[in-house]
C-alpha positions as CSV (number, residue, x, y, z in Angstrom):
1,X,43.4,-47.5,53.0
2,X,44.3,-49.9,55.9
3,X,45.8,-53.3,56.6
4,X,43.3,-56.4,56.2
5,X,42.9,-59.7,56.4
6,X,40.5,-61.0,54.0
7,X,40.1,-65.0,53.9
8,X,38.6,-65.1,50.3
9,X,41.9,-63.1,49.2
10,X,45.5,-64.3,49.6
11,X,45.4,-66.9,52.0
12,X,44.0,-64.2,55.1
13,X,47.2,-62.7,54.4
14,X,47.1,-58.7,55.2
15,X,46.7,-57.1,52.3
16,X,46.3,-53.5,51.4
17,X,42.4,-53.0,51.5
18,X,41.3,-53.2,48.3
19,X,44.1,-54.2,45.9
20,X,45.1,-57.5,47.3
21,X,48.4,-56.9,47.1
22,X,50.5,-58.6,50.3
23,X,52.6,-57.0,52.9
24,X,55.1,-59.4,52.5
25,X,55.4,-59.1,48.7
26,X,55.9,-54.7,49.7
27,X,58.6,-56.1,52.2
28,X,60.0,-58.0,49.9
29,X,60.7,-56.0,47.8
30,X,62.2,-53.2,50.6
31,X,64.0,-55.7,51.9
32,X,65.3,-58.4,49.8
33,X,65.3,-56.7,46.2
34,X,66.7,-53.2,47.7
35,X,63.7,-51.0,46.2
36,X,62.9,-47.8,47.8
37,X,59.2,-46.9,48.5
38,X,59.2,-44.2,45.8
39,X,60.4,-47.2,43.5
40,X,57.6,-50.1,45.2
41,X,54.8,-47.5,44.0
42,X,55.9,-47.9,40.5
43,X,56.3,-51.6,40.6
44,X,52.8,-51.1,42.1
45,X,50.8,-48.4,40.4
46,X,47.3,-49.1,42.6
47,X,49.9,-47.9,45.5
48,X,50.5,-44.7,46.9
49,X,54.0,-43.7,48.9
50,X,51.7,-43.7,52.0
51,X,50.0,-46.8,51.5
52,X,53.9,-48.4,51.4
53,X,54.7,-46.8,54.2
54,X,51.8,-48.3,56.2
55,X,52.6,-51.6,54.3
56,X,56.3,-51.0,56.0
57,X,55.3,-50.2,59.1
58,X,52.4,-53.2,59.7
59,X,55.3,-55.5,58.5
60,X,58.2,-54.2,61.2
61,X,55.1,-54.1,63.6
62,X,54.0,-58.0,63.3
63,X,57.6,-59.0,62.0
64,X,57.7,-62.3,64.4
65,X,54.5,-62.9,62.8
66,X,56.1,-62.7,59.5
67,X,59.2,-64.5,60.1
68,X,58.4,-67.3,62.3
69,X,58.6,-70.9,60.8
70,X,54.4,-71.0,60.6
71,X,54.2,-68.3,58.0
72,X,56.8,-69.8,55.7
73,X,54.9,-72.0,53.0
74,X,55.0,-75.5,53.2
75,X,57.6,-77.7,51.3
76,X,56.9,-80.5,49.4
C-alpha cells in the first residue's frame, strides 16, 4: 500500500490507500500520544508495521506541509 490523496475521502488528506486512515492521525499518535509503531498497528488493525512506517516516513518527508498554519483546521 502507498500514500494517497483521495478527494472523496478525508478532505484529500494522504491517507493509507485503501483504509482511509490519515497520516496525521499515525503521527499523532507517534508523536503526541507516545505510541510505538508496534503499538499504532494495534490501535489500527487494517495496519501493518510497514504501512506505519511509510505512514512515518511520508509525514517527516512533507512535515512543513503538515505543520504550516494552512493545514491546521479552521477556528470558529
Amino acid at each position: 500500500m502507498g500514500i494517497v490523496r483521495d478527494s472523496e475521502h478525508s478532505d484529500s488528506a494522504p491517507t493509507i490507500e485503501g483504509t482511509g486512515i490519515r497520516v496525521k492521525d499515525i503521527a499523532s499518535a507517534y508523536e503526541h500520544s507516545g505510541y510505538d509503531p508496534d503499538e499504532i498497528t494495534q490501535l489500527y488493525p487494517d495496519l501493518s508495521l510497514s504501512d506505519v512506517h511509510r505512514a512515518l516516513a511520508y509525514y517527516y518527508d512533507h512535515i512543513d506541509d503538515f505543520r504550516s498554519p494552512s493545514s491546521e483546521p479552521a477556528s470558529a
